[in-house]
C-alpha distance (Angstrom), angle and dihedral (degrees) to the residues before:
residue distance angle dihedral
X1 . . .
X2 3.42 . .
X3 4.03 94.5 .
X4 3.94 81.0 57.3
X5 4.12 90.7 55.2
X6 3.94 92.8 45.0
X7 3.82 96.7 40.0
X8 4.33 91.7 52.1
X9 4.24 82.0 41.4
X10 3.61 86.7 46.4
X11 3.70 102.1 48.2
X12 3.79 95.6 31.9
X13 3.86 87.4 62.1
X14 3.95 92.1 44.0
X15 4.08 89.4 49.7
X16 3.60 98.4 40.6
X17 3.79 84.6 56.4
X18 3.48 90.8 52.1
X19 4.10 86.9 46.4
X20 3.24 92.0 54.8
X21 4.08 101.9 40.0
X22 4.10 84.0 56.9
X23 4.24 93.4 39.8
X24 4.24 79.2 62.6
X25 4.25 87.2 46.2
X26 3.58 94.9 50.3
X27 4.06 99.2 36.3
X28 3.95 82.2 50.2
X29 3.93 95.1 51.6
X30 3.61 95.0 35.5
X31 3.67 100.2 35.4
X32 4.01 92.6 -148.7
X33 3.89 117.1 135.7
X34 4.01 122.8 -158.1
X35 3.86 137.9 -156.0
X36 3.78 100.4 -155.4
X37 4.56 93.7 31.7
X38 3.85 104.5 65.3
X39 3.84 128.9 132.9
X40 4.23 96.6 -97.8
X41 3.83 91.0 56.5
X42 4.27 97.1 44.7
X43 3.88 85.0 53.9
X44 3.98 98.2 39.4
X45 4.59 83.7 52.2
X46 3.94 89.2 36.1
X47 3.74 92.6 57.2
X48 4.31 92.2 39.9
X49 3.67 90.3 38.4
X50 4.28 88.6 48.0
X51 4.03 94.3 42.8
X52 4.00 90.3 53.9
X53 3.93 85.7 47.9
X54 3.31 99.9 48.5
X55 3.72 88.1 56.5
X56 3.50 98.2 44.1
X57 4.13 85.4 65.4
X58 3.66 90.0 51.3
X59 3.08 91.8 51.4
X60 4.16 94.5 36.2
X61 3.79 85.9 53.9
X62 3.89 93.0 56.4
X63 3.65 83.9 52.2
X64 3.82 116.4 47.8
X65 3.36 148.7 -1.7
X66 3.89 102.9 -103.3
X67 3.74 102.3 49.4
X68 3.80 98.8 154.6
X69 3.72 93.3 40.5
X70 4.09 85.9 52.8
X71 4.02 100.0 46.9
X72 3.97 85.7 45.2
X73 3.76 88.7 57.9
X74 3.80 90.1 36.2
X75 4.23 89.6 50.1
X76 3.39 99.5 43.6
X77 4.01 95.3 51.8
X78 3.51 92.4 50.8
X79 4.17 96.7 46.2
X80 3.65 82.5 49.5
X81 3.76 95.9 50.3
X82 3.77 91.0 47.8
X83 3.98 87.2 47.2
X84 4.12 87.7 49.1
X85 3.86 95.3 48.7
X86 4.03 95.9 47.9
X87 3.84 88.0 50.7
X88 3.52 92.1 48.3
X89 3.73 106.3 34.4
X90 3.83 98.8 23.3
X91 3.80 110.7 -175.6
X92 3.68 86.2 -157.2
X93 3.86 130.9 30.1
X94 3.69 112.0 -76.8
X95 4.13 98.3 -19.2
X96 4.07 91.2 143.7
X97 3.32 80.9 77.3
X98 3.24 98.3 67.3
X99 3.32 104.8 20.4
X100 4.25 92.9 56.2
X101 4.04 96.1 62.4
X102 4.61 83.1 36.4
X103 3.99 87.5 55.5
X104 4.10 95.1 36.9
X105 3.80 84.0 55.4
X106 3.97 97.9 52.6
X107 3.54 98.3 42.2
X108 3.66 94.3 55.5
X109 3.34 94.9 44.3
X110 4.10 86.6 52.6
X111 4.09 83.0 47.3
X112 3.79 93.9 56.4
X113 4.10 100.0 38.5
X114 3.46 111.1 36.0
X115 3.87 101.3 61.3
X116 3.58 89.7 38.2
X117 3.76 93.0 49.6
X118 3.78 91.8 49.2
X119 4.02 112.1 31.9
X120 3.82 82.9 99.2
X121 3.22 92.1 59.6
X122 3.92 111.0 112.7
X123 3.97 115.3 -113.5
């Protein structure tokens, strides 16, 4: 249990980085600032978006026999989701396009980590 807690900690952190490192791309390319999108709030949702992921795959694991394949699918359709709803309910002018590429980066980061970081883990 506690391998699950530091491995979502762990991999929120390194993803919200990430987040945040392409938030200052985009914001430079696009030149659009936001109220509600800023660097303390991508890390505070990648690290509660990356603890509830890392124990889905526990729990995944338990499950079947395809865990990473299953989170990837499960991941990806939520980022996209998230990425669909800002661009068509924006709560501020044109923040899906920033947010898309900012939630493409943290969910593959999750992707790559998480079942790395746990395949150890005992069954």
């Amino acid at each position: 249990m506690k391998k699950i807690w530091l491995t979502g900690l762990y991999v929120g952190v390194l993803s919200g980085v990430a987040g945040i490192a392409m938030f200052y791309l985009m914001i430079a390319i696009t030149g659009f600032r936001f109220e509600q999108l800023n660097p303390v709030s991508i890390l505070a949702v990648s690290v509660l978006v990356n603890l509830a992921g890392a124990w889905l795959y526990a729990l995944l694991r338990r499950k079947t026999s395809r865990p990473g394949l299953i989170y990837a699918a499960i991941a990806i359709a939520i980022a996209t989701l998230l990425s669909l709803m800002d661009w068509a309910y924006p709560q501020e002018p044109q923040i899906g396009d920033v947010a898309g590429p900012v939630h493409s980066v943290v969910v593959t980061v999750s992707i790559v980590l998480i079942p790395l970081r746990l395949r150890r883990m005992r069954r």
